[in-house]
C-alpha positions, 0 to 999 in steps of 0.5 A: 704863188704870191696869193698862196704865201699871202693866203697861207701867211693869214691863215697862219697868223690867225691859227697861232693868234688863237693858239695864243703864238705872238705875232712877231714869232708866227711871221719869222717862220713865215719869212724863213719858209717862204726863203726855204721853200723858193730856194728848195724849189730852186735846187729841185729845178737845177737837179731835175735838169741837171744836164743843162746847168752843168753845161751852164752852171751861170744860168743855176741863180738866173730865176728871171728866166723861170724854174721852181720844181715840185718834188713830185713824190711829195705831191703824189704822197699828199693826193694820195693822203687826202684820196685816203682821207676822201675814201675814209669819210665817205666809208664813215658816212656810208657806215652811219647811213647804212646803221641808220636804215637797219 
């Protein structure tokens, strides 16, 4: 997770360095996204197992143990999104190629 913020965070800055974003802005939104998206993940876990905290609602801030969800409907609705994208640039270039041969 820690190589994903890292990657992200660079790339981030050298997209908005180019768009001509300072520095000191493109990083405050990183931070704030990184604090946003753990305790998202967080409070996706605890509702996903909402059972076990109620019993026990002490264990809801205890991250030590593990437990950061993924909302699967956002994960599904992006892979379907970049199988559609696939399934685009394939029909395009399927199209040219056959352009080409006629």
């Amino acid at each position: 997770m820690l190589t994903g913020i890292m990657v992200g965070t660079w790339l981030t800055l050298h997209l908005a360095r180019k768009a001509g974003i300072p520095q000191e802005t493109t990083i405050t939104a990183a931070v704030w996204g990184v604090v946003f998206g753990l305790v998202g993940a967080r409070l996706s876990h605890v509702l996903d197992n909402l059972d076990t905290y109620i019993d026990n609602p002490a264990k809801i801030l205890a991250i030590h143990g593990g437990g950061l969800g993924v909302c699967p409907s956002n994960t599904s609705l992006a892979s379907k999104k970049a199988k559609d994208g696939l399934i685009a640039a394939s029909e395009i270039r399927r199209s040219r190629v056959t352009q080409t041969r006629s």
